[in-house]
N, C-alpha and C positions, 0 to 999 in steps of 0.2 A: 511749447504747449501752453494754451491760454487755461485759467481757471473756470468752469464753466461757469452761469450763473447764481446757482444756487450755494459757487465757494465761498462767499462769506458767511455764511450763514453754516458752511461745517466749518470751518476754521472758530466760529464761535463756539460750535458744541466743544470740538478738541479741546479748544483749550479750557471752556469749562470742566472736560476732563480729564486738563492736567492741573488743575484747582483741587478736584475729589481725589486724584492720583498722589497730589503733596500729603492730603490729610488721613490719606489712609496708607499711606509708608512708601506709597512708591516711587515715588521724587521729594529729594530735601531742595529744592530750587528749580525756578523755570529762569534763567539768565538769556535764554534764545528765542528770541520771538516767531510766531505761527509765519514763514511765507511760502512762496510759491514754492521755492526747491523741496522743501519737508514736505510739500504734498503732493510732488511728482513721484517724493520717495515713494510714500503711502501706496499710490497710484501703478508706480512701475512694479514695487513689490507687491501688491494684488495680482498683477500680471503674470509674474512669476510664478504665484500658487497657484494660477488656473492653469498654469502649464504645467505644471509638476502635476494637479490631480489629473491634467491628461493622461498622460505618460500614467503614472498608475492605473486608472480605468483600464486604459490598453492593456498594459502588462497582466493587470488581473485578470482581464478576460482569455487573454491568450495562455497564460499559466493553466488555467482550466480547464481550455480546449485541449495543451496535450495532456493534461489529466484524462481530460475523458476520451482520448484518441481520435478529437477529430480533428485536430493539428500534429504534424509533426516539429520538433523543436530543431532549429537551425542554428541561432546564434550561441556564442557561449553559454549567456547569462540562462537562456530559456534550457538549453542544456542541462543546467544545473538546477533548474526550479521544477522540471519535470522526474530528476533525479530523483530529489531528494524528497517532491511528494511521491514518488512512487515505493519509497523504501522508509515511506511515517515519517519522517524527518522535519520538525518545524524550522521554518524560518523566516527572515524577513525581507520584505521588500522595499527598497529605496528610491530614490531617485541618485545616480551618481550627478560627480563635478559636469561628464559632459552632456548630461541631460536625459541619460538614458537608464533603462532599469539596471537596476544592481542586488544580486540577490545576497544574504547572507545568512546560513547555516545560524541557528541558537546559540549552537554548542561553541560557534569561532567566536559569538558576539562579546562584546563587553558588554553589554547590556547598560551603554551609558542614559540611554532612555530614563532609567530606573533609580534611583535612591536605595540606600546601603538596604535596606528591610525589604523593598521587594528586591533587588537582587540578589539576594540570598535565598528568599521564597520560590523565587524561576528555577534558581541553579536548583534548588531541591527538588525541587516538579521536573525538572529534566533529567535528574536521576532516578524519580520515582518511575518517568514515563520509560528509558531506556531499558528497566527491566522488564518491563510491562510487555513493549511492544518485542523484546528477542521472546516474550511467551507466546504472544497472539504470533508472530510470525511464525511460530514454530508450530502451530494447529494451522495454519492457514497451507506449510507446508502439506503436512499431515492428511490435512482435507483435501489438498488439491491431488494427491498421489491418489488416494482410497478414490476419488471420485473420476479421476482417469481409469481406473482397475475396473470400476462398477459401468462405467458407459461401453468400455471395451469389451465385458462380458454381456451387456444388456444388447450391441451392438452382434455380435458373435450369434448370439441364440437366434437374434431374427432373423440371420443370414442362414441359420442352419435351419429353421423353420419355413422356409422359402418367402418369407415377407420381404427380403432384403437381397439386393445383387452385391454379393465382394468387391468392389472396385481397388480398395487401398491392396499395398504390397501385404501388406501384414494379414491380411484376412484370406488375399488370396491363397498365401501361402497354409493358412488355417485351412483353408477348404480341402489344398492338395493333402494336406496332411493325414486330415479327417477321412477322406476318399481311400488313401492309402493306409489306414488301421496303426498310423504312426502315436502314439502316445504323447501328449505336450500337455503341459499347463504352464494358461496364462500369467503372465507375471510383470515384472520390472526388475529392469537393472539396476547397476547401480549410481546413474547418472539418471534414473527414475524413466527413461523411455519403455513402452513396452517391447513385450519381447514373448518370443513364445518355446517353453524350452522344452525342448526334446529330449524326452528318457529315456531313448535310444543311444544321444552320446550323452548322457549325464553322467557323471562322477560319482553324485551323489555325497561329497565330502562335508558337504553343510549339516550333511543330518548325523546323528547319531551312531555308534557302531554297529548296531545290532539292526537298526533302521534300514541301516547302510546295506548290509550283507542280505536282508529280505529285499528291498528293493533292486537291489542288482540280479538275486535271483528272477525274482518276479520278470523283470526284461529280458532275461535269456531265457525264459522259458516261455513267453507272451511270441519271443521270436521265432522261436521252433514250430508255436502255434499256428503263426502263420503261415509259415513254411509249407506244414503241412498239412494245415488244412481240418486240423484235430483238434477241436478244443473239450478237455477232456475234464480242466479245473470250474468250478461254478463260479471264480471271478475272471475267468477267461470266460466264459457264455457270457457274461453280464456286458463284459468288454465286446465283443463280437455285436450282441444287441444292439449296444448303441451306434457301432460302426457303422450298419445297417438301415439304421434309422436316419443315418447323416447325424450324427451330433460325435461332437470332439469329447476326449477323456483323456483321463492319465490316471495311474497309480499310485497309492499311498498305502499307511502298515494302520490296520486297528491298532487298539487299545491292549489284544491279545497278542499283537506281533505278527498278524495274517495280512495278506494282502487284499486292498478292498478297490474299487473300480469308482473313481468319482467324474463327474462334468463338472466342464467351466464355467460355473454360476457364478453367480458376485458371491453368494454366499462363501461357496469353497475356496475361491482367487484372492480376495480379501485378505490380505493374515491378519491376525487378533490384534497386533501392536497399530494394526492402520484405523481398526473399528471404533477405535478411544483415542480422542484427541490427550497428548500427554500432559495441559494444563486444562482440565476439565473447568476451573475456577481462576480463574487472570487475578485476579483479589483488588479487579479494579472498585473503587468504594464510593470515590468525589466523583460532582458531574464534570470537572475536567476532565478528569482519569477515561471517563465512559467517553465523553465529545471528543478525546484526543483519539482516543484507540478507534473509535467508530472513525474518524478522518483516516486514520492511517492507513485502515481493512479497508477503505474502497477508495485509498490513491489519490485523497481530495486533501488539497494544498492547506495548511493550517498553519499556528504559529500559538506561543502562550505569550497570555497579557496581564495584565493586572488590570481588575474590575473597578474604578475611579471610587463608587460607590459602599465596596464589600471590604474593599482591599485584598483580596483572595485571587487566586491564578485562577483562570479562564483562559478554555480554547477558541481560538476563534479561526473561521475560516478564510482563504487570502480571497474577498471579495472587491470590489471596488469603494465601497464606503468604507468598509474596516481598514483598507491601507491609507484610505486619505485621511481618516479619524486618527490612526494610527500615527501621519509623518507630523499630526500639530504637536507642538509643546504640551510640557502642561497648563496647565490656567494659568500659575503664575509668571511663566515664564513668558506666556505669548502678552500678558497685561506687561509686564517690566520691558519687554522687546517695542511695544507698539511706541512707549513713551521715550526710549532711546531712540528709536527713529525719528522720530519728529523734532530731539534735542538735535539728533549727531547733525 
């Protein structure tokens, strides 16, 4: 490879700035003169970092895509970068030995990137964030139950109002139900599917004693009503109205220990423990804390850094200029590296 023609003329800057490099600490001697091999190096290793920000650009973009589901991940690494943003997990992005992306979890890092004082700072912010984010995950739980409960009930009513045709099993099964004066309320199991339960065979072992023993009556006596055709109690009429009308119910005990005839509204399906998220206040306080938790709740790839500037942890997101920002040195290292290379 020739020097093109404007090489003497950087061969003179260089080494004027390895003249300003002796005087400000960063070489005690220039013993190796400027030639063409030292600036092949220069040259090849430019090359190198435009291919390494390749390769990131790529990866950051594709980490995104299956963040936002319009990729699915194949290979290992994407695997794991899809993972780990999908369950708030920061980490980072590399280039490995054989050229390709390499992801690594925070929590596995060394954090060799870092000096004794921010890394101490990170490990703290990753303790701060772990508690943080088992709280938001556990409202995001929370929400996502209560708001299956409420679609399934707002979904129910239309179909009983004739706005809607039952197509799913589940509704169908609501309909025969409803038709047939069968008693159910909407609910969730315990693996959080819905489900529609019938206090025809219910136990009723979850509620109370005394709960227990009116509710059982209530169903042998609602069945007799059927039977025959008699309904002689006024929350039997109430029950029968709505049969009639086509809307679904089931039974409960007032406050008195009477039986009272309710529909599957969101309001009644709902139980009280879904209506309050159980960390009303995350006690997130730093704009990391808020930028990390907000990445985590909508599955968008993130990572903590230290701000060059503040010295403070910062979230930041896995973009393509933050990972290439991200793989340089720091100052002093990439100024002490450029003048090694040009000595070695």
């Amino acid at each position: 490879m020739s020097i093109p023609s404007y090489g003497s003329s950087l061969a003179s800057l260089i080494a004027k700035g390895f003249a300003a490099g002796k005087q400000t600490g960063f070489g005690t001697s220039i013993s190796t003169p400027v030639t063409k091999e030292s600036l092949d190096k220069i040259i090849n290793q430019g090359a190198i970092e435009r291919s390494k920000n390749n390769v990131l650009t790529i990866a950051s973009n594709r980490i995104n895509a299956f963040a936002t589901g319009q990729l699915n991940p194949k290979d290992n690494w994407e695997m794991s970068a899809a993972y780990l943003a999908k369950t708030g997990q920061p980490f980072f992005v590399t280039v490995g030995d054989d050229g390709k992306p390499a992801i690594e979890r925070m929590r596995d890092s060394d954090l060799s990137k870092y000096n004794t004082i921010q890394k101490n700072k990170l490990n703290d912010a990753l303790d701060q964030l772990d508690k943080l984010v088992v709280k938001q995950n556990a409202n995001q739980v929370n929400q996502g139950l209560r708001q299956q409960l409420e679609s399934a009930a707002k979904q129910l009513s239309r179909q009983q109002n004739g706005l809607e045709q039952a197509t799913e099993d589940l509704f169908i099964k609501a309909k025969n139900m409803t038709t047939n004066m069968v008693p159910f309320k909407l609910g969730l199991d315990s693996t959080g599917k819905l489900v529609l339960g019938d206090q025809t065979k219910a136990t009723f072992l979850d509620e109370r004693a005394d709960r227990r023993a009116v509710l059982r009556q209530t169903i042998s006596d609602w069945n007799d009503a059927v039977t025959s055709g008699i309904y002689l109690q006024s929350w039997q009429n109430d029950a029968k109205t709505l049969a009639d009308l086509g809307k679904s119910f089931y039974f409960d005990v007032d406050n008195l220990g009477q039986p009272v005839v309710k529909e599957n509204t969101v309001d009644n399906v709902v139980p009280q423990f879904l209506k309050e998220d159980p960390y009303p206040n995350l006690g997130a306080s730093t704009k990391w804390q808020k930028d990390a938790l907000s990445f985590a709740a909508a599955g968008t790839p993130f990572y903590l850094d230290i701000d060059n500037a503040t010295q403070s942890v910062v979230a930041k997101q896995v973009t393509p200029q933050n990972l290439i920002n991200f793989a340089k040195p720091p100052f002093y290292q990439q100024q002490a590296g450029a003048i090694v290379s040009l000595l070695g």
